[in-house]
KESELO-697860 format. One record per residue (C-alpha): x, y, z; residue in one letter. Coordinates in steps of 0.25 Angstrom, whole numbers, padded with zeros to 4 digits, always signed. Example, Ala and Ser with C-alpha at 12.3 -4.5 7.8 and 13.67 -1.06 7.14 Angstrom:
2
+0049-0018+0031A
+0055-0004+0029S
This chain:
263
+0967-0083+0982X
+0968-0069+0980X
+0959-0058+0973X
+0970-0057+0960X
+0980-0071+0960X
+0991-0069+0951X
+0992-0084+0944X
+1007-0087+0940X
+1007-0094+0928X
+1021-0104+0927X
+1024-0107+0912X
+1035-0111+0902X
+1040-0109+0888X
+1045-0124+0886X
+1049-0132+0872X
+1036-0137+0864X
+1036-0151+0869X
+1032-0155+0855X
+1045-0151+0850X
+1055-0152+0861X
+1070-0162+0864X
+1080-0163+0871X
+1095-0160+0870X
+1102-0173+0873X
+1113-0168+0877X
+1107-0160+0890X
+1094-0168+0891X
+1087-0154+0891X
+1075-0151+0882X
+1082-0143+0869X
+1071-0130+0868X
+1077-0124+0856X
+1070-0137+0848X
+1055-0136+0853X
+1048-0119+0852X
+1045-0114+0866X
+1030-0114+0870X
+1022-0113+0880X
+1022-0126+0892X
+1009-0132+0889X
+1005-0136+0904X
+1006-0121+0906X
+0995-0117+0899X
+0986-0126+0908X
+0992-0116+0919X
+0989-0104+0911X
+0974-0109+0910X
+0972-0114+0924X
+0980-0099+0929X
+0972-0092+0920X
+0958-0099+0925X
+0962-0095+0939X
+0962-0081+0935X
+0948-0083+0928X
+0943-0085+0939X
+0949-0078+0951X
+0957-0065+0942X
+0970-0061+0945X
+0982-0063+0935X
+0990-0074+0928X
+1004-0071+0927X
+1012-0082+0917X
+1029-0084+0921X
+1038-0092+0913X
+1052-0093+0916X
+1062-0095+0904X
+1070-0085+0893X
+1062-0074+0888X
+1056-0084+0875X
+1049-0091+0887X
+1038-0077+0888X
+1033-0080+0876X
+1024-0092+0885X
+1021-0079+0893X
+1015-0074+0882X
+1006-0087+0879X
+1001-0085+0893X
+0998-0070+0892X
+0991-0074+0880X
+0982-0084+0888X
+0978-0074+0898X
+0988-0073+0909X
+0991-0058+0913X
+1006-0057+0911X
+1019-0067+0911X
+1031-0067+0918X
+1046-0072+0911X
+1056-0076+0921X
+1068-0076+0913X
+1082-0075+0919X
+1096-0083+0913X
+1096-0087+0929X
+1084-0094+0927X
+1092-0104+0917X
+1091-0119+0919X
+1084-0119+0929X
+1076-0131+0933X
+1061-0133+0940X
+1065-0129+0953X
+1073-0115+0951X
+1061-0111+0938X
+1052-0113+0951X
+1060-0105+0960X
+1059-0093+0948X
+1045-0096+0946X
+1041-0093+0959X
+1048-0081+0962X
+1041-0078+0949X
+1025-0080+0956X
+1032-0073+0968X
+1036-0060+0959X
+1021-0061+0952X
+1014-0063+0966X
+1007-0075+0962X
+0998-0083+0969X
+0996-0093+0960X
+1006-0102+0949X
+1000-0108+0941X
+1008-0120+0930X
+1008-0130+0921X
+1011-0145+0927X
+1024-0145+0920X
+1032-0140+0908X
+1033-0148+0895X
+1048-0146+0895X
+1051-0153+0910X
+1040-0161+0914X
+1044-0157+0929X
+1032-0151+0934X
+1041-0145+0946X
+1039-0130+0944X
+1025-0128+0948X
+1029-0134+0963X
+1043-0129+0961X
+1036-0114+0961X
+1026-0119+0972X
+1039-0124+0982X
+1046-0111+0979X
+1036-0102+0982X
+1029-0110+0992X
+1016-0111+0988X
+1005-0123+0986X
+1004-0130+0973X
+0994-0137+0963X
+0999-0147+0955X
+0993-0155+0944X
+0982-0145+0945X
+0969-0149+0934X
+0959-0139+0939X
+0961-0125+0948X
+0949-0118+0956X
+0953-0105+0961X
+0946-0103+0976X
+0948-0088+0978X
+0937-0087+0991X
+0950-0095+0999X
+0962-0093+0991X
+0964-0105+0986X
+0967-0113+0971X
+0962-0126+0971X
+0966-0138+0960X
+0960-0149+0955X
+0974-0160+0955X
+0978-0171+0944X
+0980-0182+0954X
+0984-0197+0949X
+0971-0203+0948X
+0962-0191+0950X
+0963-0175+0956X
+0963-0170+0967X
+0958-0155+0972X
+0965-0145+0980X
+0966-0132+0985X
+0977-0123+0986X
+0979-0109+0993X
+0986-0098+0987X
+0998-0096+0983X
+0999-0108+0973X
+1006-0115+0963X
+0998-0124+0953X
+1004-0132+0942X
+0992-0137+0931X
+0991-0151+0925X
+0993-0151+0910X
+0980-0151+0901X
+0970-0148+0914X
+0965-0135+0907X
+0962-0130+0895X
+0971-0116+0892X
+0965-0106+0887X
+0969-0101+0870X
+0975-0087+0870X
+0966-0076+0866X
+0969-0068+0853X
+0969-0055+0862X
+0980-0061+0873X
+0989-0065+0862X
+0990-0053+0856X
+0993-0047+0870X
+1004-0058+0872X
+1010-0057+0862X
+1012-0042+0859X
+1010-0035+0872X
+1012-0043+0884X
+1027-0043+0890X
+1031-0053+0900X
+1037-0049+0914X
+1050-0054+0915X
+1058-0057+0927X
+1073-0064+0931X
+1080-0068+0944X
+1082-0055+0949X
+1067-0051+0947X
+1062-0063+0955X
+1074-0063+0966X
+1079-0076+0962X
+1092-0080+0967X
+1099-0084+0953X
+1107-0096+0960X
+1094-0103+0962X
+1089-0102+0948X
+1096-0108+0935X
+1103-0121+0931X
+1113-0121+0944X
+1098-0120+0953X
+1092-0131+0947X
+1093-0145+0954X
+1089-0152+0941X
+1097-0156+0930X
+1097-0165+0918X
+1107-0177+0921X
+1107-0183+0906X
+1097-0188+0897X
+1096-0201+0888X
+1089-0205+0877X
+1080-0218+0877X
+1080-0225+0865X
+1064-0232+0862X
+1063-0247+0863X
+1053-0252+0855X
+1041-0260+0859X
+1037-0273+0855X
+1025-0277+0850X
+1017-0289+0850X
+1005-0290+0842X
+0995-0302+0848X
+0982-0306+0840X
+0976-0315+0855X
+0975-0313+0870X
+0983-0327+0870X
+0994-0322+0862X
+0996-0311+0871X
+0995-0319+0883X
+1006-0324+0877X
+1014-0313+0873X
+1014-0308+0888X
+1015-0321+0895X
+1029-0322+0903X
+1029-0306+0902X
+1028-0297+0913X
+1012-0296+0911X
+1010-0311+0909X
+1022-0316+0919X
């Protein structure tokens, strides 16, 4: 590890998942009917990023990708401590699925010299938990998933995790450079100072950078880049259960007798 990391922070500006649909016609999420927030995994990745720094220095630099609306996240994480924030915003960018967003994030960790990303398991408005690797396979680097705990090791260079594993963990160690995605709810993120939300909020101005800033091609960014796409959806009507009410263990024998537990 070196003397001064600089700790990429991946987060998103997604629909509150309290409050969010989806447009039947297109089987996409409909954004404009939920207010835009903060992914809450990520805040686990702005702890554990911030807890690194803690204890070894360097900085935290938080990027999101999205329409310029989507800073105001940047602004939450400024306001938890991170150093500075980064918008990659570009209408190249449009559409595009997990694996062109992880092409654009990692030019991003290149551009900011990173050597470590740090995100949340997943974002409520996918599920996918594909960029984290997708960022990793682009840039070639190790990865840490489903990451609980993290112990920098600056005397060799190295990260190591403690794993959610079915069943258990599992504790490994990682050399530098390195992408690591953080389980959901496996820290405790710190509040906001008064101080630092002032700051956010009336001073701090995020960096912003499109394709041509990062040297992407814009042919493999967008829509027409993105080898996933929504085939239809259908709505599932609920069957209702049924219910029997039994008073003895003898009636219920009988109840299950010639089912499938009681054959």
């Amino acid at each position: 590890m070196t003397d001064h990391p600089t700790i990429v922070v991946g987060i998103k500006q997604v629909p509150d998942d309290d409050e969010v649909s989806i447009d039947p016609d297109t089987g996409r999420l409909d954004r404009s009917s939920a207010p835009a927030v903060l992914n809450r995994p990520d805040r686990n990745a702005l702890e554990a990023a911030l807890g690194i720094r803690d204890e070894v220095g360097g900085r935290v630099v938080a990027m999101t990708m999205g329409p310029p609306p989507a800073a105001e996240v940047l602004e939450v994480a400024v306001a938890m401590g991170c150093d500075d924030g980064v918008l990659v915003s570009d209408v190249a960018f449009g559409g595009s699925d997990t694996w062109p967003t992880s092409l654009t994030l990692a030019r991003t960790v290149e551009y900011l010299d990173g050597d470590i990303v740090v995100c949340g398991e997943e974002t409520t408005d996918s599920s996918t938990g594909q960029v984290p690797p997708g960022i990793a396979a682009h840039l070639g680097w190790a990865q840490l998933t489903y990451v609980e705990e993290l112990e920098p090791l600056p005397e060799t260079g190295q990260l190591a995790a403690r794993r959610d594993v079915e069943g258990g963990y599992e504790r490994v160690i990682a050399d530098l450079p390195v992408v690591v995605a953080v389980a959901f709810g496996e820290n405790h993120p710190r509040p906001a100072g008064l101080h630092r939300k002032i700051y956010a909020e009336t001073e701090f101005e995020p960096v912003t950078l499109d394709a041509d800033d990062l040297g992407i091609d814009e042919n493999t960014v967008g829509l027409a880049a993105s080898p996933t796409q929504v085939g239809g959806m259908d709505t599932i009507e609920g069957v209702e259960r049924e219910r029997v009410t039994v008073g003895t263990v003898d009636e219920l024998i009988d109840e299950l007798a010639g089912t499938e537990v009681l054959p």
